[in-house]
DRENNUTOR-666421 format. One record per residue (C-alpha): residue in one letter; residue number from 1; x, y, z. Coordinates in Angstrom, 2 decimals, padded with zeros to 5 digits, always signed. Layout:
BEGIN
{paro "A" NUM {X Y Z}}
...
//
This chain:
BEGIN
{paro "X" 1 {+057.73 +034.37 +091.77}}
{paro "X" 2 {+059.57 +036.81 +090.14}}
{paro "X" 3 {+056.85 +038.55 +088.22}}
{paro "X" 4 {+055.37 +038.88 +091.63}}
{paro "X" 5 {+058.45 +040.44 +092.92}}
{paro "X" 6 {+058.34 +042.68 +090.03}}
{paro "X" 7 {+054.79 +043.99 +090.85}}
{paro "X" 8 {+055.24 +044.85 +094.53}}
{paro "X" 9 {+058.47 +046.94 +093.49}}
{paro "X" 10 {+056.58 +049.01 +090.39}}
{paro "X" 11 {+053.14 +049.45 +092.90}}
{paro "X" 12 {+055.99 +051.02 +095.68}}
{paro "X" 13 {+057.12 +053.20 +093.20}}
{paro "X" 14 {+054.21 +054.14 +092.32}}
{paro "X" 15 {+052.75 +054.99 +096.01}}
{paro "X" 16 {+056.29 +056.58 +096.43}}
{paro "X" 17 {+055.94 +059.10 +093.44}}
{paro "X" 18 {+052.37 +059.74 +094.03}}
{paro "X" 19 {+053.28 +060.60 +097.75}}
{paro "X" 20 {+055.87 +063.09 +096.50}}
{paro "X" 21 {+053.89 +065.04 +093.82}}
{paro "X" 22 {+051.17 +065.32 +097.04}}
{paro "X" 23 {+053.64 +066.65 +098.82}}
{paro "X" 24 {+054.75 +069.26 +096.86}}
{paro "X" 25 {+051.00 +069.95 +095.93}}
{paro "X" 26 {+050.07 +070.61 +099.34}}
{paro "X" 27 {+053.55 +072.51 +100.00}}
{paro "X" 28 {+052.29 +075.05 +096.96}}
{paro "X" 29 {+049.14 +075.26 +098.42}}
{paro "X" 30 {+050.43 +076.57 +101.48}}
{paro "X" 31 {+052.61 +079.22 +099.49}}
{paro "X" 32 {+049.28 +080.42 +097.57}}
{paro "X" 33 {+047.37 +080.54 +101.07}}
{paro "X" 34 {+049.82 +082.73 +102.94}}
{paro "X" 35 {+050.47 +084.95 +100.07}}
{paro "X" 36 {+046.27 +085.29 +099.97}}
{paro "X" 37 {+046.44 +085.60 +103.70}}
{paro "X" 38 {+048.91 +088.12 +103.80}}
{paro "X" 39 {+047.32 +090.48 +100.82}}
{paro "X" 40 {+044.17 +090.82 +102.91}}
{paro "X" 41 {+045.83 +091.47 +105.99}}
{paro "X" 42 {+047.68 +093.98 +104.00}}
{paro "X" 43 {+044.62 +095.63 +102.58}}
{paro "X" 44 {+042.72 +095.37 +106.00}}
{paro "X" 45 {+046.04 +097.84 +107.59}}
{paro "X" 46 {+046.21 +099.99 +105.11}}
{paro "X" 47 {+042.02 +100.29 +104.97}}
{paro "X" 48 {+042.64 +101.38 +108.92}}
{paro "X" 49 {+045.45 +103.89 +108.39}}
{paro "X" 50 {+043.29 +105.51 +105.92}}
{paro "X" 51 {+039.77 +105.83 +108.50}}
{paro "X" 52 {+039.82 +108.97 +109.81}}
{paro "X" 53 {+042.81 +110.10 +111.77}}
{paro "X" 54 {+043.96 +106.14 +112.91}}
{paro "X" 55 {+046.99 +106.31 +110.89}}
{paro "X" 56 {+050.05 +105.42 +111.01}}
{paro "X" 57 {+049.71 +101.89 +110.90}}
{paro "X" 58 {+052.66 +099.69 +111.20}}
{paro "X" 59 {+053.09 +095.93 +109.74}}
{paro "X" 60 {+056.27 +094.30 +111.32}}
{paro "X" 61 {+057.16 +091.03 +109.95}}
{paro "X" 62 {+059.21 +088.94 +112.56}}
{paro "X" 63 {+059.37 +085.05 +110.53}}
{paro "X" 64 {+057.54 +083.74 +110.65}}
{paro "X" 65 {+054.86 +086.33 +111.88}}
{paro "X" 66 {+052.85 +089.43 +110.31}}
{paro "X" 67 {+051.91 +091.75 +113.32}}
{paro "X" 68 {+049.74 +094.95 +112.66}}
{paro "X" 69 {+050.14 +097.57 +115.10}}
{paro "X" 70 {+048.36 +100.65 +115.65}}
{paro "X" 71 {+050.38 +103.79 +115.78}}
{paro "X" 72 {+050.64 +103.43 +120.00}}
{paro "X" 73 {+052.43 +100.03 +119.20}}
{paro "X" 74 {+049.20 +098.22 +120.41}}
{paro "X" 75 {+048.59 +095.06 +118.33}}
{paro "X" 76 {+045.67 +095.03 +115.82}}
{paro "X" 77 {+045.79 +091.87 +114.76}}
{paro "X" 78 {+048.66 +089.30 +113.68}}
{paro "X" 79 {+049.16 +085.94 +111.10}}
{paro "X" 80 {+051.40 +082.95 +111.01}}
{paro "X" 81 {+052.82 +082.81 +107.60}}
{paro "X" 82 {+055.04 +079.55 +107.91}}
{paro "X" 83 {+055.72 +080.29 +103.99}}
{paro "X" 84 {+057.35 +083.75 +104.56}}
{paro "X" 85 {+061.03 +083.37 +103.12}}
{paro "X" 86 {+062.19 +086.76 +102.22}}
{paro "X" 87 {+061.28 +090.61 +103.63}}
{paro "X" 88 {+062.48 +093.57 +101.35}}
{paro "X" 89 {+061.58 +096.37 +103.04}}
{paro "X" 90 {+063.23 +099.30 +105.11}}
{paro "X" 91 {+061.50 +102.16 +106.85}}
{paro "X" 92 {+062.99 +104.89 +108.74}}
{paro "X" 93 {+061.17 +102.98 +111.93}}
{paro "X" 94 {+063.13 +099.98 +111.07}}
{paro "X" 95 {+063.81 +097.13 +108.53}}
{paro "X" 96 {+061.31 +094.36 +108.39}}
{paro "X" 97 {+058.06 +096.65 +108.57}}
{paro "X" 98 {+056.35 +098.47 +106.68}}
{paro "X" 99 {+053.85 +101.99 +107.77}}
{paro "X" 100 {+050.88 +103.06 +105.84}}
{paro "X" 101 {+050.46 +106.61 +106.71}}
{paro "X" 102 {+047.23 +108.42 +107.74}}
{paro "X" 103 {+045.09 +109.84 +105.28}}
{paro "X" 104 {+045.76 +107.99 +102.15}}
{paro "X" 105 {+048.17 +105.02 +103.17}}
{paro "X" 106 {+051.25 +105.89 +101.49}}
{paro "X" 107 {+053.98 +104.74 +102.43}}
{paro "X" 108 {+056.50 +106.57 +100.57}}
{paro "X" 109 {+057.21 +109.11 +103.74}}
{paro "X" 110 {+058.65 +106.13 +105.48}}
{paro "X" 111 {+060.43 +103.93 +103.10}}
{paro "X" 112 {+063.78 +104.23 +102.88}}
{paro "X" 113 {+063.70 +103.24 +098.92}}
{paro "X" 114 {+061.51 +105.44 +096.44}}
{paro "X" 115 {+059.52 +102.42 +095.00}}
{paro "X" 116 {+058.66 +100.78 +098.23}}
{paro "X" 117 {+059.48 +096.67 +099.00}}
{paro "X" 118 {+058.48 +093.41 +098.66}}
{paro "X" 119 {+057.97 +090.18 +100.36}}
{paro "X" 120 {+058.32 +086.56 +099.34}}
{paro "X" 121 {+056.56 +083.06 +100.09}}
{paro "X" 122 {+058.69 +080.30 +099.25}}
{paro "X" 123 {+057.78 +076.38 +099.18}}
{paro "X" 124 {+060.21 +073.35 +099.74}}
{paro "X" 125 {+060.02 +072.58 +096.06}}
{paro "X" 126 {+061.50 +076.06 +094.86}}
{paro "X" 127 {+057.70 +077.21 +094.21}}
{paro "X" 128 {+057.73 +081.12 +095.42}}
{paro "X" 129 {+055.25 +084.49 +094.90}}
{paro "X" 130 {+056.32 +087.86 +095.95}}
{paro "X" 131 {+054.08 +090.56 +097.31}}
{paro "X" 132 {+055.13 +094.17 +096.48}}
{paro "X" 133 {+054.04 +097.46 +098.08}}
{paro "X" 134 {+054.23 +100.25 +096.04}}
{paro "X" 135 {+054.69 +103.95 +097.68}}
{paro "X" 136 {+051.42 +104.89 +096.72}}
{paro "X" 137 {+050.15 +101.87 +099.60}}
{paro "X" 138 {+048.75 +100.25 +096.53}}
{paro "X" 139 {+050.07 +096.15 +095.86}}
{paro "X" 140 {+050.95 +093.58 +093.19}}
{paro "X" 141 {+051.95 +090.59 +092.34}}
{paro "X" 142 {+056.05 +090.69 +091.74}}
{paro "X" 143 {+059.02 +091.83 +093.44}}
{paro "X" 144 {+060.36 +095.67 +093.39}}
{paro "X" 145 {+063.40 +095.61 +091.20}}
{paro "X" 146 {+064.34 +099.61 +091.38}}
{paro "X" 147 {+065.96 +100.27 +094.78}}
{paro "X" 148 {+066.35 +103.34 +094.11}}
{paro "X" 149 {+066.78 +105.84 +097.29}}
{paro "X" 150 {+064.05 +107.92 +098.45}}
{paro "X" 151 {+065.08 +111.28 +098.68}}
{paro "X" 152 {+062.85 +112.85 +100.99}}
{paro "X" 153 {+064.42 +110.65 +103.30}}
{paro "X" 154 {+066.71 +111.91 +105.32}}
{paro "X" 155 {+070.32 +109.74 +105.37}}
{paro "X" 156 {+071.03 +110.30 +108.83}}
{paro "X" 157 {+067.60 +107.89 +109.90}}
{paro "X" 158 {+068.41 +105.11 +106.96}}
{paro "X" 159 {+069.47 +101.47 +108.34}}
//
């Protein structure tokens, strides 16, 4: 009797553990597909501020929500990113958003620091990757760590 006693608790802690390292599988999963998610809706607003004379186009992120917006305010297209943990970026429309420009999709004439800002996806478990968007328009992997002030900005518009 005991033995079987012994069995049923090790095969529970068994379907216990296995349940929790699914868990946090799936939970990373979710990090890697908003962060993917996110980088081609990036891409695809920054691809229309650069068509011919469409720009500015604005990205507002409002948790747990990407929303693209055209440079009437009309919306474009918009994501759920249930992931979407952290938003390091301040224009001189507004924190929370970023604005590719016209032409080439820079943002630099808008950002409030030199090098641009950054985004993060964070899971339950701790599990987190960081989208960062450079002044040039271009991304990578990583978070901005020079917040340095832009100074073709003027002070009086910073938040």
């Amino acid at each position: 009797m005991q033995w079987k006693r012994i069995m049923e608790l090790a095969l529970a802690i068994t379907v216990a553990a296995g349940a929790a390292v699914g868990v946090a599988l799936w939970d990373e999963w979710r990090v890697a597909q908003d962060f993917h998610k996110a980088w081609m809706l990036l891409t695809r607003a920054r691809a229309r501020a650069m068509e011919g004379g469409t720009g500015p186009v604005t990205v507002r992120f409002n948790s747990p929500k990407a929303i693209v917006e055209d440079r009437r305010g009309v919306v474009i297209e918009s994501l759920d990113l249930p992931t979407l943990n952290e938003v390091r970026f301040t224009t001189t429309q507004g924190t929370r958003m970023i604005v590719f420009t016209g032409g080439g999709g820079q943002t630099s004439p808008y950002n409030i620091h030199l090098h641009g800002g950054d985004f993060t996806f964070q899971a339950w478990t701790g599990y987190s990757r960081s989208i960062w968007i450079h002044c040039s328009g271009g991304m990578s992997e990583g978070r901005n760590d020079d917040w340095t002030l832009n100074p073709t900005t003027p002070s009086a518009v910073r938040f």
